[in-house]
VMD Tcl script that draws the C-alpha trace (Angstrom):
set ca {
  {0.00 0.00 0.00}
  {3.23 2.58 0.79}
  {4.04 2.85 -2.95}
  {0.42 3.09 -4.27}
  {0.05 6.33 -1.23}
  {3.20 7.57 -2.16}
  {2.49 7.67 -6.01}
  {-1.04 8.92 -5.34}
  {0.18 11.53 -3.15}
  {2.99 12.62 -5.69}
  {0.46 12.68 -8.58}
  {-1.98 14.88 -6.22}
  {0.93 17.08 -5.50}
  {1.67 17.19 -9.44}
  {-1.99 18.36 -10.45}
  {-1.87 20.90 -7.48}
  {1.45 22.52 -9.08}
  {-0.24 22.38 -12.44}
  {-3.62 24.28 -10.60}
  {-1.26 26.76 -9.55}
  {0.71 27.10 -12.65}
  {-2.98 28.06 -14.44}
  {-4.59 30.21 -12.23}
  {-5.77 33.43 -13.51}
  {-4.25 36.45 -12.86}
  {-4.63 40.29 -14.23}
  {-2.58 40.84 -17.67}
  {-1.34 44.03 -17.93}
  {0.46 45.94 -20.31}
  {4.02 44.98 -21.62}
  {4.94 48.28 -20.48}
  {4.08 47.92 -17.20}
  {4.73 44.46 -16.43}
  {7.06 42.17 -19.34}
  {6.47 37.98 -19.58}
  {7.83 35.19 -21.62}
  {5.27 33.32 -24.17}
  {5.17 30.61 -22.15}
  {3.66 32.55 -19.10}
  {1.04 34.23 -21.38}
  {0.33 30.90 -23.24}
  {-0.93 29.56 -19.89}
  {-2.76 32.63 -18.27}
  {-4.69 31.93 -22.17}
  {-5.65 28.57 -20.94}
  {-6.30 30.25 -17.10}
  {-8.70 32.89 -18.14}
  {-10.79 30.33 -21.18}
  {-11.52 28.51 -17.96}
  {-12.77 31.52 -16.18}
  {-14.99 32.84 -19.58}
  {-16.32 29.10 -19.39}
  {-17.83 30.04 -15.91}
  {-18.65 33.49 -16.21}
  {-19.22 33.93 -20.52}
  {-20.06 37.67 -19.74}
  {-17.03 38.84 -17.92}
  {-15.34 41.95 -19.00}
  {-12.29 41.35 -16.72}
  {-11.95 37.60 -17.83}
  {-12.58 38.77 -21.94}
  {-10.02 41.77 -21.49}
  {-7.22 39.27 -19.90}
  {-7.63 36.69 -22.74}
  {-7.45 39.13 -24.73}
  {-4.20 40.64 -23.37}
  {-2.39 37.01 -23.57}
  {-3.57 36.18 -26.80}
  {-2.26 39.58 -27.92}
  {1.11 39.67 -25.86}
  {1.52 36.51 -26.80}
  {1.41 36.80 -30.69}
  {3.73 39.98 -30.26}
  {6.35 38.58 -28.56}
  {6.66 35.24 -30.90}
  {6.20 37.55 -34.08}
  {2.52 36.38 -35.12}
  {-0.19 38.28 -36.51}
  {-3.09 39.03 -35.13}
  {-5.45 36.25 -36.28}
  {-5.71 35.10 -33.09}
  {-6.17 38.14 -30.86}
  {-8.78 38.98 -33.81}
  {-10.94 35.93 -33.37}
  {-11.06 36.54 -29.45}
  {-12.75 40.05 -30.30}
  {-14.84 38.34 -32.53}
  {-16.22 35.82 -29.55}
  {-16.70 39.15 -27.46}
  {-18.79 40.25 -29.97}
  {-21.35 37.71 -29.09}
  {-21.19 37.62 -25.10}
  {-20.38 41.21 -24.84}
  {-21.50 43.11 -27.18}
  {-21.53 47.26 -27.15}
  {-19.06 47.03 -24.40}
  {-16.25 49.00 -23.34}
  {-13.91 46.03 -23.36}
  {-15.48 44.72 -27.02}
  {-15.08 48.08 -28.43}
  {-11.55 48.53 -27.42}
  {-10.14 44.83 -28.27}
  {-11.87 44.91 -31.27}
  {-10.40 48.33 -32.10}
  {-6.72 46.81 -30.95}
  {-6.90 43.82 -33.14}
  {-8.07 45.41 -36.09}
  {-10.84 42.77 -36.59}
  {-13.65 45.20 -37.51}
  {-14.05 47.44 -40.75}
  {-14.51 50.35 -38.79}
  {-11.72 51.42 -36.21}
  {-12.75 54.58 -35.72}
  {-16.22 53.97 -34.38}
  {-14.55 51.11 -31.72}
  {-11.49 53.78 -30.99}
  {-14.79 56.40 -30.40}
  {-16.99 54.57 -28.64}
  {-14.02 52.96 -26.13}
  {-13.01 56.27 -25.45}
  {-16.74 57.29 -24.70}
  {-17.01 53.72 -22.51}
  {-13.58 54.40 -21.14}
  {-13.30 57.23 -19.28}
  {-12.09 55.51 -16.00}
  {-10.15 52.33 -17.86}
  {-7.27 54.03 -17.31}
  {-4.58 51.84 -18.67}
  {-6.15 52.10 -22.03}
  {-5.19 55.78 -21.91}
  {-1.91 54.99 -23.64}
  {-3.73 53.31 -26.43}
  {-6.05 56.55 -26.12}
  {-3.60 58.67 -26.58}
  {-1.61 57.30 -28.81}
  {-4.22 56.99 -31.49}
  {-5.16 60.74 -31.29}
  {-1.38 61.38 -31.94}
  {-1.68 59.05 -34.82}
  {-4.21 61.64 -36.33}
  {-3.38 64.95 -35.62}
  {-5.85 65.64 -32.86}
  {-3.49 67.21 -30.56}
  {-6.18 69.34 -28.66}
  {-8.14 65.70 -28.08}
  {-4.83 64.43 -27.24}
  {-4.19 67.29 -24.03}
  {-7.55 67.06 -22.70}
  {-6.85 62.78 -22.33}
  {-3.32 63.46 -20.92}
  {-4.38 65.77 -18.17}
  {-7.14 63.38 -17.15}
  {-4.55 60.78 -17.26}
  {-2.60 62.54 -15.22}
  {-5.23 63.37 -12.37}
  {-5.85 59.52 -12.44}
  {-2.15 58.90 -10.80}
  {-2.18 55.79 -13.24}
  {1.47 56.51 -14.09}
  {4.12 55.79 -11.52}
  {5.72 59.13 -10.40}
  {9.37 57.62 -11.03}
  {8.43 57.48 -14.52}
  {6.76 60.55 -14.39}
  {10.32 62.30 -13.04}
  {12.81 60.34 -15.70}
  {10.52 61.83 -18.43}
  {10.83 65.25 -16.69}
  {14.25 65.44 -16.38}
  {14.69 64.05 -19.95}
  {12.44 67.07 -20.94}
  {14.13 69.26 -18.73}
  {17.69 68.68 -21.33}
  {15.75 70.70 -23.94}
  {15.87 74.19 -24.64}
  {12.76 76.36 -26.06}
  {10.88 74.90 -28.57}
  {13.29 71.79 -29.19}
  {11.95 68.77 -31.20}
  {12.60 65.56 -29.35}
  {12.45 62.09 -31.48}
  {11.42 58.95 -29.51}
  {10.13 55.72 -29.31}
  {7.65 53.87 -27.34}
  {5.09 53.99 -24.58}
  {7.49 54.70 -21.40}
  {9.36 57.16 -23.74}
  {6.34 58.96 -25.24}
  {3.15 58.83 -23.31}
  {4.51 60.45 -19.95}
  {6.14 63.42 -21.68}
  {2.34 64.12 -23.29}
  {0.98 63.09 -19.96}
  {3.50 65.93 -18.03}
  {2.57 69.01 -21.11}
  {-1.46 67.89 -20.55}
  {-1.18 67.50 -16.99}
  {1.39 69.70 -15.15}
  {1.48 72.08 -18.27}
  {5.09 72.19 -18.43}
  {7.27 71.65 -21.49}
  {4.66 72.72 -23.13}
  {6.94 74.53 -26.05}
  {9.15 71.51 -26.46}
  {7.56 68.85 -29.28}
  {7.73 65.33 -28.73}
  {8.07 63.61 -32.14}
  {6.76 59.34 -32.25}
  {9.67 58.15 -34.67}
  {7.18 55.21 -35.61}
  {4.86 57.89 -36.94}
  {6.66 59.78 -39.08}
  {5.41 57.51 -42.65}
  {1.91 58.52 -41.58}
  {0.35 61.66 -43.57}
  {-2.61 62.71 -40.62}
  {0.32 63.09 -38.25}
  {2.78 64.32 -40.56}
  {0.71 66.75 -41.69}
  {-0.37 68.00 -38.55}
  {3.22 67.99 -37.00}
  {4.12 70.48 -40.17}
  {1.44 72.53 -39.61}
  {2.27 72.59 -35.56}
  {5.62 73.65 -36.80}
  {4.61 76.18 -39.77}
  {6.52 74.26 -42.68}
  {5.28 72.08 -45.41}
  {4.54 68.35 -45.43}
  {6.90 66.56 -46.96}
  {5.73 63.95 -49.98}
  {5.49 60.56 -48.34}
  {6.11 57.00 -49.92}
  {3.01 54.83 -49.72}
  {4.54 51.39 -49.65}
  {8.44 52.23 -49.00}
  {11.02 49.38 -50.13}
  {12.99 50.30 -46.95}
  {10.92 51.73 -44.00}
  {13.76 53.03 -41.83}
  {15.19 54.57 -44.75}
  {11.82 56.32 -45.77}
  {11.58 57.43 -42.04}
  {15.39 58.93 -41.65}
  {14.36 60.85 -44.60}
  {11.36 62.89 -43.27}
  {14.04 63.23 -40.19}
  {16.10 64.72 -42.00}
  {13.41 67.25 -43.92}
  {12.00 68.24 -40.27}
  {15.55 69.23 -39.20}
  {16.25 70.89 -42.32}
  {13.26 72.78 -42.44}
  {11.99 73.56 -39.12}
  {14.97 75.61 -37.87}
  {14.59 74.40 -34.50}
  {17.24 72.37 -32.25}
  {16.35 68.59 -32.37}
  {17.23 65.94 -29.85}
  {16.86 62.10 -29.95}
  {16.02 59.73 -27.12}
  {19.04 57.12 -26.69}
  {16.34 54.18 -26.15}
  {15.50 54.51 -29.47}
  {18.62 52.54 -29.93}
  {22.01 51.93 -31.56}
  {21.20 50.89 -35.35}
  {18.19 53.39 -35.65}
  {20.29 55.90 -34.42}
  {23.67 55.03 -36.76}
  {22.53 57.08 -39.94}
  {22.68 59.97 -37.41}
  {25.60 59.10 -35.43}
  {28.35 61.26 -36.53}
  {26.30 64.19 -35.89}
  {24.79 63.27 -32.60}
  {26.30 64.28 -29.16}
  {25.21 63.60 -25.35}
  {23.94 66.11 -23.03}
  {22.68 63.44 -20.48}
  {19.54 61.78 -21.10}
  {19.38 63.00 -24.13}
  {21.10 63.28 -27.75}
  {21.07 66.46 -29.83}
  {21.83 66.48 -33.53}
  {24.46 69.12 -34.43}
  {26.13 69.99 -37.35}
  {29.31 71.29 -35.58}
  {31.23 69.93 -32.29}
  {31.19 71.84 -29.38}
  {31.49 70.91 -25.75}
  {28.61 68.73 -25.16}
  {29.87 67.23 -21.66}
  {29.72 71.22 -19.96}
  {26.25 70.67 -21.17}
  {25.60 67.29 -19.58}
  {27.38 68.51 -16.41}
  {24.89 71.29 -16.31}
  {22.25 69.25 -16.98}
  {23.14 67.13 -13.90}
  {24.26 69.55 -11.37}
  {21.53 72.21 -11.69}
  {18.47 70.81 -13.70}
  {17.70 67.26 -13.61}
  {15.77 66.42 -10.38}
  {17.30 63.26 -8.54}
  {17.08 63.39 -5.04}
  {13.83 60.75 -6.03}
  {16.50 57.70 -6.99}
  {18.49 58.07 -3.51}
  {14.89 56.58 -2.19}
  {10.85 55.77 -2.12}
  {8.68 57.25 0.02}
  {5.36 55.96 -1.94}
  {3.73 52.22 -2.36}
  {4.13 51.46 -5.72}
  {3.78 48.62 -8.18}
  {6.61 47.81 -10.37}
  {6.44 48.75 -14.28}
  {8.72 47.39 -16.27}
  {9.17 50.55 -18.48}
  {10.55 52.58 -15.47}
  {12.89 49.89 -14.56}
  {14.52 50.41 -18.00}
  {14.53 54.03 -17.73}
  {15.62 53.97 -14.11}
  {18.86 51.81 -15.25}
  {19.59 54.40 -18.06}
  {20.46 57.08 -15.94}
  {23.69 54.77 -15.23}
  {24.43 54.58 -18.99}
  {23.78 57.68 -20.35}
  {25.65 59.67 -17.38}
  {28.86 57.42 -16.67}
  {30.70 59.99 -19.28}
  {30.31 62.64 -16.58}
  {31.55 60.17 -13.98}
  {35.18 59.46 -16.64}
  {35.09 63.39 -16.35}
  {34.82 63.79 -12.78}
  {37.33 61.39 -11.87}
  {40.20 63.07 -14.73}
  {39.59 66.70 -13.33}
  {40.05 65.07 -9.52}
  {36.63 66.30 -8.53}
  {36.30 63.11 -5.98}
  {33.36 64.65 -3.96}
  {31.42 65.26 -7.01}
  {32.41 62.34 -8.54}
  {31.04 60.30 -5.24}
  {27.90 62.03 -5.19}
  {26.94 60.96 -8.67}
  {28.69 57.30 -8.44}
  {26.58 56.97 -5.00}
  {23.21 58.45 -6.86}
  {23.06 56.33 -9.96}
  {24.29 53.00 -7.52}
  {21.01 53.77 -5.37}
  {19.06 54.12 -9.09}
  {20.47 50.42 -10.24}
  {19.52 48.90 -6.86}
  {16.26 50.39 -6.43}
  {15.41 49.10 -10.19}
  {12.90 45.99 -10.70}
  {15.41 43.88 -12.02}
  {17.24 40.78 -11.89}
  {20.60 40.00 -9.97}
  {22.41 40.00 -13.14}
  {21.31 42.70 -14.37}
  {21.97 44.93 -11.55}
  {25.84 43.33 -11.38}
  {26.59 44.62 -15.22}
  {25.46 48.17 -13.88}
  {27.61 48.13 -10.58}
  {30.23 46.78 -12.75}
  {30.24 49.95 -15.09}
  {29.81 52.18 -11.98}
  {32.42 50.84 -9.52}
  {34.65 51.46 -12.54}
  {35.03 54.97 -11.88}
  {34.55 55.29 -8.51}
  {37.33 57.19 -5.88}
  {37.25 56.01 -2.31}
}
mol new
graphics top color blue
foreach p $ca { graphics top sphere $p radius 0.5 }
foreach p [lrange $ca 0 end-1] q [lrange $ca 1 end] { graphics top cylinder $p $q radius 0.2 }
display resetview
């Protein structure tokens, strides 16, 4: 009888572990919180079971939803999937917030516009859809829309405030009326969020990169700058290419100083590279050398507001776009630390080392992770 307990005892213990391995659990946002496909391949299977109980569940249709859609991302599908699960919604849920906007995100209906309307109509206190919100009206043009969403974003205190202050001080860099090229949500939506909400920066431009091939926002980014649109390709051969191009017209043509975020990354940034020089958390495009690190030593010493990395005083959830950011400031300031340490400035040269060590081990991050930055820190350091 021992071996029969002891195998029915493992097998219960086996099916318990499985249990726990599919229970359901909220979804959120890659940019908040980051999984492999495995983990959203089972919270698929997690929340089906919970739509098999409850077939009209918002909460348990948005989730599968999410998976299905993270999922597919992150393993370089289409959307076929995340399109069919709208589809389903549209016969348990019908005229629904969450139909209206999963529908509108999978692009499963012949009229986006209506879903993108009426889910901002539904919406008004789903606030992480804001991004997708917001984002959209950018797409467009509608600017003015575009405010009025980012201040009540702000109000909503949605956003984490650390991610709030990296995409201050980043802001902070630029001078009057700077354009400021970037990509993605942690990058993009705060700065909007700050203009709408806090009303400053408000004469500094933030520019999507991944927009710049679309005529409503091209068009209404010209006209926000006074200048002429630029003739766009339909179907470019090369789509990096096409985009460097209309870079290239807006700095041309606008007159005004223009600055890339370094997240956008190496090999978007390389047909720029020669030209481009850091001033901290930033990169601005110049056609001349001059000396960039007095800049970034400015920058650092009397603008950018860090006290908040040295610690928090606020319950927060992690979001795994201000863990990225958080880490940068190591990165993009350790040229200041190489100039600290060759003009023997030890006590400034401390005081930054000991701020941007407190930013890498406050960060939501891995072990190994954290050693790489310490590493590239501890490299400079004078005791």
């Amino acid at each position: 009888m021992k071996p029969t307990k002891l195998i029915l005892l493992a097998l219960f213990l086996l099916s318990a572990a499985a249990l726990r391995a599919q229970q359901a659990v909220p979804v959120e946002g890659i940019v908040v919180a980051t999984h492999d496909t495995a983990w959203y391949a089972a919270q698929i299977a997690a929340w089906e079971q919970e739509i098999r109980r409850h077939p009209k569940d918002e909460t348990a249709w948005q989730n599968l939803f999410n998976a299905v859609y993270y999922r597919d991302m992150l393993a370089g599908r289409d959307w076929t999937a995340a399109a069919d699960v709208a589809r389903r919604m549209a016969k348990k849920i019908p005229g629904t917030f969450t139909f209206h906007y999963c529908h509108f995100r999978s692009g499963a209906g012949p009229d986006r516009d209506h879903d993108l309307e009426r889910a901002i109509e539904l919406g008004a206190d789903r606030y992480y859809a804001y991004d997708t919100f917001i984002a959209q009206l950018w797409l467009k043009g509608q600017f003015g829309r575009m405010d009025e969403l980012a201040r009540r974003y702000f109000e909503s205190a949605y956003l984490p405030t650390d991610l709030l202050r990296y995409n201050f001080n980043e802001m902070e860099s630029l001078p009057d009326g700077a354009l400021l090229i970037a990509n993605g949500d942690a990058e993009l939506i705060p700065k909007v969020v700050l203009q709408g909400g806090l009303g400053v920066h408000r004469d500094k431009i933030v520019v999507p990169r991944s927009y710049l091939l679309q005529p409503a926002y091209v068009e209404a980014l010209c006209a926000q700058l006074g200048i002429g649109s630029p003739t766009l390709p339909s179907h470019p051969a090369d789509w990096d290419a096409a985009t460097d191009s209309v870079i290239r017209y807006l700095i041309e043509k606008s007159g005004r100083p223009v600055f890339f975020a370094p997240t956008i990354g190496t090999t978007l940034l390389k047909p720029f590279s020669d030209k481009l020089y850091s001033e901290g958390l930033v990169l601005r495009y110049s056609e001349h050398p001059y000396d960039n690190l007095a800049v970034m030593k400015r920058n650092v010493e009397q603008r950018y507001q860090l006290d908040y990395l040295r610690q928090r005083f606020e319950a927060r959830r992690p979001w795994a776009g201000e863990t990225s950011l958080r880490l940068n400031y190591a990165a993009a300031l350790q040229p200041l630390l190489h100039f600290y340490r060759a003009s023997g400035d030890a006590t400034r040269l401390n005081w930054l080392t000991d701020l941007l060590r407190r930013a890498v081990e406050g960060a939501d991050c891995d072990e190994e992770t954290k050693a790489r930055y310490r590493q590239l820190l501890d490299a400079d350091r004078c005791d």
